[in-house]
C-alpha positions as CSV (number, residue, x, y, z in Angstrom):
1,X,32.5,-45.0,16.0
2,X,29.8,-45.7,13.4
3,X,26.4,-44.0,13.4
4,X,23.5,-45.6,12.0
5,X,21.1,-43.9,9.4
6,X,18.9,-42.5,12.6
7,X,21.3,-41.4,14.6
8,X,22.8,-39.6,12.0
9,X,19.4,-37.6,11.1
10,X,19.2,-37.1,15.1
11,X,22.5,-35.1,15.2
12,X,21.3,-32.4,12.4
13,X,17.9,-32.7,13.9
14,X,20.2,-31.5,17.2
15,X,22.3,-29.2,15.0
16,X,19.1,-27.5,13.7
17,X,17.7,-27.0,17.1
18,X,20.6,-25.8,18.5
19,X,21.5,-23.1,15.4
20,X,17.9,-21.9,16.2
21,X,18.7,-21.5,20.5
22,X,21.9,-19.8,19.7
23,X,18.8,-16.9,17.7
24,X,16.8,-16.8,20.2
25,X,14.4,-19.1,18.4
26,X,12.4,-22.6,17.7
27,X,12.7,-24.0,14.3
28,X,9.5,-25.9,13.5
29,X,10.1,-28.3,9.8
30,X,7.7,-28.3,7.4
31,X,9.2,-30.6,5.0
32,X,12.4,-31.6,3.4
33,X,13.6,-30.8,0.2
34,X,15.9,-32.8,-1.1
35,X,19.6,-31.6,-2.3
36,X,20.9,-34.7,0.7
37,X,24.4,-35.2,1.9
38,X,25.7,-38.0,4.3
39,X,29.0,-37.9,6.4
40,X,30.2,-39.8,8.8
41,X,27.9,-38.2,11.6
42,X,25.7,-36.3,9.7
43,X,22.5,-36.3,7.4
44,X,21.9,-33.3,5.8
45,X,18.9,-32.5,3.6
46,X,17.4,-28.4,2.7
47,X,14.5,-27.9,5.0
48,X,11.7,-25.6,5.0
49,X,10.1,-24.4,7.9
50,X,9.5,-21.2,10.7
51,X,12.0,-20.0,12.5
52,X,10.1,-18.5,15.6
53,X,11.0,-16.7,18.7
54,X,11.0,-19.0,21.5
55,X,8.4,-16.8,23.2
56,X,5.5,-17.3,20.5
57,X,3.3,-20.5,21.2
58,X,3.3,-23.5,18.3
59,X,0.0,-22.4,17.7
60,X,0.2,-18.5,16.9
61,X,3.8,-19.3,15.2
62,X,1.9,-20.0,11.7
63,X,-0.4,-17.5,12.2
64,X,2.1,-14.5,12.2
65,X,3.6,-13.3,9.0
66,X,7.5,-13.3,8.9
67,X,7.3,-9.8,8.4
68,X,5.0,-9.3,11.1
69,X,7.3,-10.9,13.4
70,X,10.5,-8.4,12.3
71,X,7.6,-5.9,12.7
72,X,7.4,-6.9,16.6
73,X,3.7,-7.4,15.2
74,X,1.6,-10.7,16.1
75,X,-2.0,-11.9,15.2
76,X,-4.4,-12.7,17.2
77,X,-4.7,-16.8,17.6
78,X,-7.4,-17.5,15.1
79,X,-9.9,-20.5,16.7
80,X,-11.0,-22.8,13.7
């Protein structure tokens, strides 16, 4: 079976947001950057991002410092 260029950034799009489940977490990309490698299933590319509990909204997730969150610390939800 051949995959085509999407389908191939689906499955580590999958693979990402199944490493984070298996932590207890959400990962939430902020970009890519660069450093890209194609198989035969697979697009791989170094992301950045959050890696947040499943339990904190979106909204609060980049409102809490990482070491807030080892902490067991969260802010308060800013409104702007």
């Amino acid at each position: 079976m051949s995959f085509t260029f999407d389908q191939k950034i689906d499955n580590f799009t999958e693979l990402l947001i199944k490493s984070a489940e298996k932590l207890g977490c959400r990962f939430i990309q902020d970009s890519g950057e660069g450093h890209d490698l194609e198989t035969d299933t697979l697009y791989l590319e170094d992301v950045s991002g959050w890696l947040v509990p499943i339990d904190i909204p979106n909204n609060e997730a980049k409102k809490t410092s990482f070491t807030d969150l080892l902490n067991g610390k969260r802010q308060t939800p800013v409104s702007m």
